[in-house]
N, C-alpha and C positions, 0 to 999 in steps of 0.2 A: 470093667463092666461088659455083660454080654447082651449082644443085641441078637434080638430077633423080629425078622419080618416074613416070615413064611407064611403068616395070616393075612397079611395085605394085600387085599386083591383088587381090582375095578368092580365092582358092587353089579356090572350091567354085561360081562363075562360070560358068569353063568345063564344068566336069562339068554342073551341073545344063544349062544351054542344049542342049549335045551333047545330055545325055537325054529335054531335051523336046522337040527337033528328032527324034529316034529314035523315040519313043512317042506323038508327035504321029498317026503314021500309023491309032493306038488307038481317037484321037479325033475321027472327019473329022467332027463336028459341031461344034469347034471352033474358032474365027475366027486370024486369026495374032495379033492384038491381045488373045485371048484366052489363046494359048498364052501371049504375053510376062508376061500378069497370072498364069498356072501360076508361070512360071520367080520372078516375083516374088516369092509365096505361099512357092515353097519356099526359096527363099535366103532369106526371114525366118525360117522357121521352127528355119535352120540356124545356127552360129556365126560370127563372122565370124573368118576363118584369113587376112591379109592377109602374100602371100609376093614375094616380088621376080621366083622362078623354081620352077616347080611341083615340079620334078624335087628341089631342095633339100629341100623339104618332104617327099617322099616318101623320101628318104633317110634320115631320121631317124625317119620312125614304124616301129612294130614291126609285126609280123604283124596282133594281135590290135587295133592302133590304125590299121591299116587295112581288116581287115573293120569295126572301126565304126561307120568315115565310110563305108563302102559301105551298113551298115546304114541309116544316119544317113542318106542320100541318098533310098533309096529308101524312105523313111518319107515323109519332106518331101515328093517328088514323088506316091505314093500321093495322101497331103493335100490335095495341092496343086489336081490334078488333079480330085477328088472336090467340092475347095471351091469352086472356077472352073464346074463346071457346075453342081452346087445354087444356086449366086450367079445362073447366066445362064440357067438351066432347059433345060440343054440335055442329052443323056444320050448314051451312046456308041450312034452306029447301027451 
């Protein structure tokens, strides 16, 4: 039998990098080896949701289970963002 897992990914991956790629703009005192240590920071500080295919996942959450991973995101990236430049001393110019 042949397995494959090249679809399995953390479901919250994408989203967070999209938003630190998005919000990077926020920060131009930050290195891109900095931003990658943001995007790190906040996918720890989230769950891990690992899906095959995004769109499944989002089929099955509800309204109210989808504003609270939007919650839930931009908590983590807040965090994230806030902890990365206290760690590197660097501040938004």
């Amino acid at each position: 039998m042949v397995y494959t897992f090249e679809q399995v990914h953390n479901y919250y991956e994408r989203l967070v990098f999209e938003e630190v790629a998005r919000q990077a703009v926020d920060y131009p005192g930050l290195t891109a080896e900095m931003l990658a240590d943001v995007a790190c920071v906040a996918l720890n500080r989230l769950p891990a949701r690992y899906v095959r295919h995004d769109v499944d996942m989002m089929f099955y959450l509800t309204e109210q289970e989808r504003h609270a991973i939007e919650l839930s995101l931009d908590e983590s990236l807040k965090f994230a963002f806030a902890f990365v430049q206290q760690r590197s001393g660097k501040t938004t110019e």
